[in-house]
C-alpha positions as a LaTeX table, in Angstrom:
\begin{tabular}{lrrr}
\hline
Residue & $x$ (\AA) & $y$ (\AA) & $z$ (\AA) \\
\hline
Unk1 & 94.90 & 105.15 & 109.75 \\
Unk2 & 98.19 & 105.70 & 111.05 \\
Unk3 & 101.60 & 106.99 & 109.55 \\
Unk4 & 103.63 & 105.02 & 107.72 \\
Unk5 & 106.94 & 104.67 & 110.84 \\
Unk6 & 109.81 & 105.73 & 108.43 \\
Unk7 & 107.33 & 108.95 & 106.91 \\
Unk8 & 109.10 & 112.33 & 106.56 \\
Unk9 & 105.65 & 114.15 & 107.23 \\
Unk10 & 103.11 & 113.26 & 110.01 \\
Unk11 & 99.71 & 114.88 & 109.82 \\
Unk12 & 100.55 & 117.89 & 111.73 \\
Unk13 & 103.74 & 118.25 & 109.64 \\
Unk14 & 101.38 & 118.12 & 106.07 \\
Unk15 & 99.19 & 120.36 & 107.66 \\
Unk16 & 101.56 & 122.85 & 108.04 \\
Unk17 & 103.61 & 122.21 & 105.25 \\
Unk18 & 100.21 & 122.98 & 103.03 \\
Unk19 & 98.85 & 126.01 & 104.78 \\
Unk20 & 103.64 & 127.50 & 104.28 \\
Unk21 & 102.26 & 126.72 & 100.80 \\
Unk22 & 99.33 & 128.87 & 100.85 \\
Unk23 & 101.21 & 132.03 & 102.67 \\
Unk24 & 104.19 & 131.42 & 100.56 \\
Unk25 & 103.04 & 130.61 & 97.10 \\
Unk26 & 105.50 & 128.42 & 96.47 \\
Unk27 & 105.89 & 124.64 & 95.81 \\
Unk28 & 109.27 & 124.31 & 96.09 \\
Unk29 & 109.80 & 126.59 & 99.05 \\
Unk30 & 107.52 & 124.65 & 101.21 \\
Unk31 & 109.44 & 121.48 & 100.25 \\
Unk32 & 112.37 & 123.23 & 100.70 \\
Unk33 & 111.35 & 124.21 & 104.41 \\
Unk34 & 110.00 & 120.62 & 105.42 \\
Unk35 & 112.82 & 118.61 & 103.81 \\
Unk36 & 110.76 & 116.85 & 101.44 \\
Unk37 & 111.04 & 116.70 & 97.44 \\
Unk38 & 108.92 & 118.58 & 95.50 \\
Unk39 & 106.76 & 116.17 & 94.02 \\
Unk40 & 106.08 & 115.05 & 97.47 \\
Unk41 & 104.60 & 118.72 & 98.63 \\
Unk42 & 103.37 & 119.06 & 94.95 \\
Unk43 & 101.34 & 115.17 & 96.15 \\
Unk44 & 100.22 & 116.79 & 99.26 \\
Unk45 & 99.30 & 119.97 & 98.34 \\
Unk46 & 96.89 & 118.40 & 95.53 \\
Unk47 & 95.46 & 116.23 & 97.56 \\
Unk48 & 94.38 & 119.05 & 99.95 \\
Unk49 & 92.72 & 121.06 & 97.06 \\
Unk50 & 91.24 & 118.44 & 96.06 \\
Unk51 & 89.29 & 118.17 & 99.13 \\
Unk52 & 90.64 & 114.60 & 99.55 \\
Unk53 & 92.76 & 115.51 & 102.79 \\
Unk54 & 95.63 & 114.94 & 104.02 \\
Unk55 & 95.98 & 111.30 & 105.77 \\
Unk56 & 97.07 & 108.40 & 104.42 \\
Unk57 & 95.47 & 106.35 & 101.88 \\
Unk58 & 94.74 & 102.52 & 102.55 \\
Unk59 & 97.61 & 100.58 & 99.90 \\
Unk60 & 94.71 & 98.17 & 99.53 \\
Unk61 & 93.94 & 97.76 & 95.44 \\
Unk62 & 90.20 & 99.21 & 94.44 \\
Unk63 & 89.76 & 96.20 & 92.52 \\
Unk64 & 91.02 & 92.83 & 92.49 \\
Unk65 & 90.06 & 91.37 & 89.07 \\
Unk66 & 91.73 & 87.86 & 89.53 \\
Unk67 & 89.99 & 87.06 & 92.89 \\
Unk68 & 87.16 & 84.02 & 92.88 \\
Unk69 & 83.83 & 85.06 & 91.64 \\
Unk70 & 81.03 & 85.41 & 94.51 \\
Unk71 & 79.26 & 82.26 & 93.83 \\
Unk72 & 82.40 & 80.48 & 93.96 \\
Unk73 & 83.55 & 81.80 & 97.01 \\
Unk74 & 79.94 & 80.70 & 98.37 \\
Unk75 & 80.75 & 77.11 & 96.87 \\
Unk76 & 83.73 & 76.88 & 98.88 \\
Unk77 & 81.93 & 78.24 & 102.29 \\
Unk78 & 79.16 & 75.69 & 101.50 \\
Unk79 & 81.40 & 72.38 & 101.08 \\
Unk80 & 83.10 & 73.61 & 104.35 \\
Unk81 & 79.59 & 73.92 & 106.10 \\
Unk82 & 78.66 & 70.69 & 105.08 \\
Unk83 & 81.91 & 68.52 & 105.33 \\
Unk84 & 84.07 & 70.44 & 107.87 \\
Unk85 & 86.88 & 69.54 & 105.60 \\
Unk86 & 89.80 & 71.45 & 105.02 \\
Unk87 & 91.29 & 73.12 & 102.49 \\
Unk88 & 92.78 & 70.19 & 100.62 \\
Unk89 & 90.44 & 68.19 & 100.58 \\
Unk90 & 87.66 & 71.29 & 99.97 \\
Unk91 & 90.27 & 72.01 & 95.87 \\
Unk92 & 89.63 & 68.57 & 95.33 \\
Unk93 & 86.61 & 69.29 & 94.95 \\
Unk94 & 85.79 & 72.33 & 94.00 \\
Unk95 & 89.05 & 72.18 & 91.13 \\
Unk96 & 90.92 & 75.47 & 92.82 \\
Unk97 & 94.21 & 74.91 & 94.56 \\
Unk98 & 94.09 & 75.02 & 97.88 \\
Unk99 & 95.69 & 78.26 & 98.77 \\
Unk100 & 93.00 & 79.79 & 96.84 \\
Unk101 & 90.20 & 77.68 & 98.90 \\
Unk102 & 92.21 & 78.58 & 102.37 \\
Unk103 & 92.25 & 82.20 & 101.22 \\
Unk104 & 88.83 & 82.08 & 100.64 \\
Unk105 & 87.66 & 80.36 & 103.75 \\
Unk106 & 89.75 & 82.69 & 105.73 \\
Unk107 & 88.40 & 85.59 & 104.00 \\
Unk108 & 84.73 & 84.52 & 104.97 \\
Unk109 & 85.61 & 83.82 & 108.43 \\
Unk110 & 84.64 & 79.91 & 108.29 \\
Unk111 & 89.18 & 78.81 & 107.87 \\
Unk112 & 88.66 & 77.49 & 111.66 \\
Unk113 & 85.97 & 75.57 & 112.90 \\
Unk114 & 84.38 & 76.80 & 116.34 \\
Unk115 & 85.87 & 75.24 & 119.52 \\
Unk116 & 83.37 & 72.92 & 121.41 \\
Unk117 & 81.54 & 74.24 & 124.50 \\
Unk118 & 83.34 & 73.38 & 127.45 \\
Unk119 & 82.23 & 71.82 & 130.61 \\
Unk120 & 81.76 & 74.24 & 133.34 \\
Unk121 & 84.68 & 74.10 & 136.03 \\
Unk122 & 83.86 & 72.39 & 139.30 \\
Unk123 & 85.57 & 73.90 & 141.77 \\
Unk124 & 85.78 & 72.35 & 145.64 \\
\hline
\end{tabular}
């Protein structure tokens, strides 16, 4: 994963930052040298004890306790697959609103249907 653009630290930079840490002793004095807040280096320097490392974590939630149950989400793919309706029409049936149905199709892969197979060129 790459660096977020506007970071103070790339990976290098942590990297050093951490290992200032371990020669120095000091928190604050590695902050101090990298231009960063303390609770920053105290962030990175946990997260390289912890054996966790020292790139960026994805902001993606762990869990996402709202989103449509599996075998609703497979109710939604299956009224696509046999209609080839959209998503409108798809929350009519299926009772969701239709952001959550396009969501869903879109998350499954099935939002757009497959472009017909076109005739071969004839060139002259």
């Amino acid at each position: 994963m790459s660096s977020h653009p506007k970071a103070r630290l790339g990976l290098a930079g942590r990297q050093a930052m951490v290992s200032m840490i371990e020669r120095e002793g000091s928190i604050r004095a590695g902050a101090r040298a990298f231009n960063v807040s303390p609770a920053t280096a105290k962030k990175w320097w946990d997260r390289h004890r912890s054996g966790e490392g020292l790139c960026d974590r994805s902001s993606r939630p762990h869990r996402s306790p709202r989103m449509l149950a599996a075998e609703e989400q497979e109710r939604i793919c299956e009224v696509r697959r046999h209609t080839g309706w959209g998503p409108r029409l798809i929350a009519g049936v299926v009772h969701r609103p239709h952001s959550t149905v396009h969501a869903t199709l879109r998350r499954h892969g099935c939002s757009r249907r497959p472009r017909p197979r076109r005739e071969e060129v004839r060139r002259y």
